[in-house]
C-alpha positions, 0 to 999 in steps of 0.5 A: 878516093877522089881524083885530083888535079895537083901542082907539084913545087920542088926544086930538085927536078929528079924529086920532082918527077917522082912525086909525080910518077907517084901521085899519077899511079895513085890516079891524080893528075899532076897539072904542072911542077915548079922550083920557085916560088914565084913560078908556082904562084903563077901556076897557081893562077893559071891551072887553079890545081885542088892541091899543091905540094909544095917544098919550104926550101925553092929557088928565086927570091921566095921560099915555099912557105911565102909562096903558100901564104900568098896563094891561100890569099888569093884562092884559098887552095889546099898545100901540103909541105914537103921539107927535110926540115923540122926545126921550130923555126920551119915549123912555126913559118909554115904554120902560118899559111895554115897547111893541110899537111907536113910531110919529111922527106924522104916521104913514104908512099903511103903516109904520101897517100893517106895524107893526101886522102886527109887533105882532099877531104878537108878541102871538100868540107871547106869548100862547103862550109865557104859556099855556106857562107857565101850563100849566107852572106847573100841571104843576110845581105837580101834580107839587110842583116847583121849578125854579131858574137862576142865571146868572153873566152877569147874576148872578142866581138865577130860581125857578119853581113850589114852590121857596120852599115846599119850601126853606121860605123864599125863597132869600136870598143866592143871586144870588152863586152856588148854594152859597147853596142847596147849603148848606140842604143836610144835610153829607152830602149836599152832598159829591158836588154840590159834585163834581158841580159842580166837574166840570161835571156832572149830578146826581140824588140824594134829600137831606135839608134843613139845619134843617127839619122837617116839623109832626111833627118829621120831616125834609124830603127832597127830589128834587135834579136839576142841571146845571152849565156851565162855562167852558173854564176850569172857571169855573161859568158856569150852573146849572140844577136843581129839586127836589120834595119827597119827604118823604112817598114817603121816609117810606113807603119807610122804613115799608116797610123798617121793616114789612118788617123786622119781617115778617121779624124778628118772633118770630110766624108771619106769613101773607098770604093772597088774596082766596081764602084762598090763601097769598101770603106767610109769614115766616121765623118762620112757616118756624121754627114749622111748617117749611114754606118759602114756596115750599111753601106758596104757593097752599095753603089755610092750614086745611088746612096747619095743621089738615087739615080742609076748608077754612072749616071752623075758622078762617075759620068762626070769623071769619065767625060773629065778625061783624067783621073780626078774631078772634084764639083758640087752635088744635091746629096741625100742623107738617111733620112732623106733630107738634101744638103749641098755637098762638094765632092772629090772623086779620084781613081786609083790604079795598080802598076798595070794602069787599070783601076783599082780602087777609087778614093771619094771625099765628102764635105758639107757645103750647105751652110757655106752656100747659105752664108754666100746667099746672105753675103749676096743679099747684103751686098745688094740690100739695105740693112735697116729697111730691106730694100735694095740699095745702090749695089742692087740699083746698078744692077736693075738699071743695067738690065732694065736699059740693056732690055729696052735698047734691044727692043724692050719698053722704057721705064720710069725711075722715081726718086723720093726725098722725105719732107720733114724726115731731117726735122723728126730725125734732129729732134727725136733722135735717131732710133726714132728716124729709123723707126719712121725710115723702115715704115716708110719702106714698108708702105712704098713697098706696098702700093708697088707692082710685082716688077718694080724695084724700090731702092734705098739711096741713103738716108731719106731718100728712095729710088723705084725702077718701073719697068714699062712705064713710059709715059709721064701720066703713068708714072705720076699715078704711082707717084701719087699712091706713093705720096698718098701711102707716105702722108698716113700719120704714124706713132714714133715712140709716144708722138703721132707725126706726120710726114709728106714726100717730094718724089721726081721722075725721070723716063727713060729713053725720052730723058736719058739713056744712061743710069747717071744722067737718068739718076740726075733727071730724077733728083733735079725733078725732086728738087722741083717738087720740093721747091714748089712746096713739097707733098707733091711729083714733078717729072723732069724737064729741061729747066729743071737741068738749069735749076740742078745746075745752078744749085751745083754752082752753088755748092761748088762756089761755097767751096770755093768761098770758104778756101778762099775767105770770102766769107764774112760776119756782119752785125746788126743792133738790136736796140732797147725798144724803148730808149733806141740804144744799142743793148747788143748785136745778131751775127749775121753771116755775108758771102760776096762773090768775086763773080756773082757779088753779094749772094743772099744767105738763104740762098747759101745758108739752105745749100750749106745744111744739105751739103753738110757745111753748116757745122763747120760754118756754124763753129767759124761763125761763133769763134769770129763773133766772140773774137768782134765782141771781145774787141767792142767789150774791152774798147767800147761796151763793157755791157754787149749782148752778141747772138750768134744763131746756132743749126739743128745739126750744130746744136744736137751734135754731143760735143756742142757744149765742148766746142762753145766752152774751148771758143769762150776760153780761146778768144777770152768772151765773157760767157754771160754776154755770149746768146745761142739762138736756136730754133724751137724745131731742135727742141722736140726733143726735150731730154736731149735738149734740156741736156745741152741747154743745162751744160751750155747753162753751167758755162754761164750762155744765154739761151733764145729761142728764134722765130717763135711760133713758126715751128712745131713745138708745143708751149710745154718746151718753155716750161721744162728747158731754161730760156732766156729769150723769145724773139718774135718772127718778122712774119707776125711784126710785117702786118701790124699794125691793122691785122687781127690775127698777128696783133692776137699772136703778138700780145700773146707770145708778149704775155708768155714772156712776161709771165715766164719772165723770160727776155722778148726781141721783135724781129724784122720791125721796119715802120714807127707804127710797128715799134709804137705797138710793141712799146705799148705793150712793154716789149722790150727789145726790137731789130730791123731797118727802122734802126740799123742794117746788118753792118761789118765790123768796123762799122759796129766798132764805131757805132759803138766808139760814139756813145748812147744811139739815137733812133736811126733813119730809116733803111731797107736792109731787112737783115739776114 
């Protein structure tokens, strides 16, 4: 029998220390006696005894089955009663701390003694089971456990371990039965437990919680293990089970899934590598890029796959010279068949808890087109679209390097700048596409004739730019200006026409000109302008003069500004008259510009800077609204039956919405559209298709259309035949000679008896003596304008002309009109 160590609780001393000679004789040792409850609670605590003896009846304010019912909840040690009582009442509260014993006194030795056997025994098997628990409660609690019994019997549900903190809160309303748990349960995982369940069987599943979360928002998922017992009558009798919460491992495995798919799926090049630098691994993307399969590569140095260098001589010697655990760059790789692409790579190194390389973890993406597209995109931005050379991006460039090179010592070079004689006449008249047609020719054939280091330059519409590097000197320069004109003359086919164009080319040096890419610029195109000046076809190499003359066209065109914002701009009006009677039939629109500071101002000094600086269609449109407004003043007050001209540009004229803008000013100012007369030039008319166009729509408004100057332009007698004209008007340069000149007096009668034979009105320009209007009368022409009758007058002049009745032939005067 095992020796014990045993408090004895009795309030009657001598009963006391007999039970304590006999339990010594027995060989246990009795660590203390009390006669009060509350004195052997405390003995309790201090001698921790492995079993206490203790009398229901005590001193003090408890008695031995209070003072039992305390100690087990506080150390769970083994008491056995010793009362005199055994009434129900006694028995039932000395039940209640569940003793190991009840023995009446007087008690005998050895029912004493078998008692206390019986005790010590069960108190060892407790413990053991305890210590069982305990240990399981720790085993659940490492492995995040929840173990659960519900028994029909006693109708109760029991829990260990984690359960209430997995399931998130105690399991209220389970005593009836498990589907009070089942239900915190997602649907979907309920179905095939409750099948489980009702077969009697054993399930193990992952399933999601009902309602539950974790801190992130993220779903809780558990470990669900049961088995269920039933009946022979299938009624569920018992049911046993745990759970443990796996959210964490499901997360990881789904972030596994996830990486997983996306090694796969992703667009780059993906290659794991050991410790060594030897392949593990690669995606089917890494398979598309290069064309190697993974069972390939494994085990092969990644450099010398992809570079076919040694190895550490490229990448890696990049990431270690980097310092740090990654480098990413742009490398020349080679694929299975040996071809090359551009390649941006990103190498990191991968290392274990102790900090030493593990793994190294490499991405791989084709770049080739990327930096094709960025060479393309370079190319653009310095080059023109239509003709391939380079364009204002490109000059900058050119211009910077040639003048830093010559002020560190290097040599000059000569920039030559080209304009296109007769580009804008071809480009109005035959249409855009045909422009360009002769624009990319031309680019070709200058390109041509150039040197290996000359840079050829498209500065925007017809104009080019030659950067000629170590040309320092005018002569040398003007010898490939003159190969450029010399190229530029060759005639040329453009759709069905055989055209000619010559070019106007200026040249500025640099350092003796200028030494800034402005100022050289400049040189430059005031020397064009020179050429163009002296009659064009030709190269002038910039000198101060030119400055001046560049200068006072820019006044010129700033002061044209001016003029139009501040009104200075005016319409005057000269008669034309009835060749034969001297009256006044109609009147030409001829616009006046007067100068606060430089007075009068010639139009064609005006009219030509006008067109270049893209004025004219604005001028061109006041010019028509402002004569209707006049005309209509004189038709309603004076002259029922006026004629007005207004003369109309090339680029006023070939713009689409021409006609549009005629019939919104003849519904504006209320002009009668048949007294209304366009005069334009038979340059714009080359076109014939798109001419025959306008003329039909301005035709269908009820306008008069003429012809001025014929016979200085470039058409061909077939314009009359295809395009309605009213009118021919003989240029002043065919009436200044006659009479007494041949060759004019032929030109004249001739383009007199076009105009009868066509039946089409005829007005003789410029006629300025008796002599010349006798020649015209006496060969019927029809109608004449110029000083022999009336200058160009303002308005109110005309309307007082008017006012005064049929005219007489005027002295007289030497105002030549326009």
């Amino acid at each position: 029998m095992t020796q014990a160590r045993i408090l004895v609780v009795e309030d009657e001393r001598i009963v006391a220390l007999d039970l304590q000679h006999t339990l010594e004789s027995f060989g246990h040792e009795v660590v203390a006696t009390s006669p009060s409850g509350e004195r052997a609670v405390e003995l309790a605590r201090a001698h921790q005894p492995d079993l206490i003896l203790m009398d229901i009846n005590l001193e003090g304010k408890i008695d031995g089955t209070e003072a039992a019912e305390a100690i087990q909840a506080e150390m769970h040690t083994p008491i056995i009663f010793l009362t005199a009582y055994t009434e129900s009442s006694t028995l039932a509260r000395a039940e209640r701390s569940a003793p190991y014993g009840y023995l009446v006194k007087p008690v005998e030795t050895r029912a004493l003694q078998a008692t206390l056997r019986m005790a010590m025994a069960r108190s060892r098997a407790e413990r053991r089971v305890r210590q069982s628990e305990e240990r399981l409660r720790i085993a659940m609690e490492a492995a995040d456990l929840g173990v659960w019994e519900w028994d029909a019997g006693e109708s109760e549900f029991h829990s260990l371990g984690n359960l209430e903190r997995i399931l998130g809160a105690s399991p209220d309303g389970l005593s009836e039965s498990p589907n009070a748990l089942l239900a915190r349960l997602a649907p979907a995982d309920r179905a095939a437990i409750f099948n489980a369940l009702e077969r009697g069987e054993g399930v193990q599943t992952t399933v999601r919680l009902m309602n539950s979360a974790t801190e992130g928002g993220r779903p809780v998922w558990i470990d669900f293990l049961a088995r269920f017992y039933t009946s022979t009558e299938g009624v569920l009798e018992r049911a046993i089970g745990a759970v443990r919460d796996v959210t964490q491992r499901q997360e990881a495995e789904t972030a596994l899934k996830q990486a997983s798919l996306a090694f796969e799926s992703i667009a780059e090049g993906i290659v794991i590598l050991d410790a060594d630098r030897r392949i593990i691994m690669v995606n089917d993307a890494f398979t598309r890029l290069t064309g190697y399969t993974g069972t390939e590569v494994e085990g092969q140095d990644l450099e010398q796959l992809l570079l076919g260098r040694r190895p550490g001589d490229a990448i890696f010697h990049k990431l270690d010279r980097a310092g740090t655990d990654r480098w990413h760059g742009e490398i020349a790789a080679r694929r299975l068949n040996g071809k090359h692409f551009q390649a941006w790579m990103h190498v990191c190194s991968l290392t274990d808890t102790d900090g030493i390389t593990s793994n190294y973890l490499v991405a791989l993406s084709d770049v080739t087109a990327l930096r094709e597209s960025e060479a393309l995109v370079r190319h653009q931005a310095q080059h023109d679209a239509l003709t391939g050379l380079g364009n204002r991006n490109m000059l900058s460039i050119v211009l910077a390097r040639e003048l830093e090179r010559q002020q560190h010592g290097g040599n000059g070079f000569a920039l030559i700048f080209i304009d296109l004689d007769g580009f804008k006449l071809i480009n109005d008249t035959m249409g855009h596409d045909a422009g360009d047609l002769l624009l990319v020719e031309m680019a070709s054939r200058i390109r041509r004739v150039l040197r290996a280091s000359d840079t050829c330059i498209r500065l925007g519409g017809d104009e080019f730019l030659i950067v000629a590097p170590e040309v320092e000197d005018g002569p040398t320069a003007r010898l490939l200006a003159d190969k450029v004109l010399a190229s530029i003359r060759e005639p040329l086919v453009v759709g069905r026409e055989q055209v000619s164009v010559s070019g106007s080319i200026g040249i500025a040096l640099c350092p003796e000109h200028a030494l800034t890419a402005e100022d050289l610029i400049k040189a430059a195109d005031s020397a064009m302008y020179s050429a163009k000046a002296l009659g064009r076809n030709r190269a002038r190499v910039w000198s101060l003069d030119m400055a001046q003359r560049a200068a006072t066209r820019l006044r010129m065109e700033q002061g044209l500004l001016r003029a139009i914002a501040n009104e200075e701009l005016f319409m005057a009006y000269q008669p034309v008259v009835d060749i034969g009677t001297g009256m006044i039939i109609g009147v030409e629109a001829l616009m006046r510009w007067t100068s606060p500071t430089d007075g009068v101002i010639d139009p064609g000094r005006f009219i030509p800077v006008a067109e270049d600086c893209g004025l004219m269609e604005y001028l061109g449109t006041w010019a028509l609204r402002t004569a209707c407004e006049h005309a209509y003043d004189w038709i309603q007050s004076a002259a029922p039956h006026l004629r007005v001209a207004v003369n109309v540009s090339a680029r006023q004229f070939q713009s689409g919405d021409f006609p549009e803008i005629v019939a919104r000013i003849l519904n504006d100012t209320s002009m009668p559209a048949n007294q209304l007369e366009l005069e334009i030039t038979e340059s714009v008319l080359q076109q014939i298709e798109q001419s025959r166009e306008q003329i039909n729509a301005l035709k269908q408004l009820g306008v008069h259309v003429a012809i001025d100057d014929f016979g200085t332009g470039y058409s061909s007698l077939s314009v009359l035949k295809h395009l309605a004209i009213d009118r021919i008007k003989i240029d002043r340069s065919f009436v200044k000679d006659l009479p007494g000149a041949p060759s004019d007096e032929g030109i004249t009668e001739a383009i007199i008896a076009l105009a009868s034979a066509l039946k089409v009105a005829l007005t003789a320009e410029g006629v300025e003596t008796e002599a010349q209007r006798d020649f015209l009368a006496e060969r019927s022409a029809m109608h004449a304008q110029g000083w022999l009758y009336y200058r160009a007058e303002p308005p109110e002049r005309i309307a007082a002309l008017l006012a005064s009745g049929p005219q007489e032939e005027s002295p007289g005067n030497t105002d030549r009109g326009r």
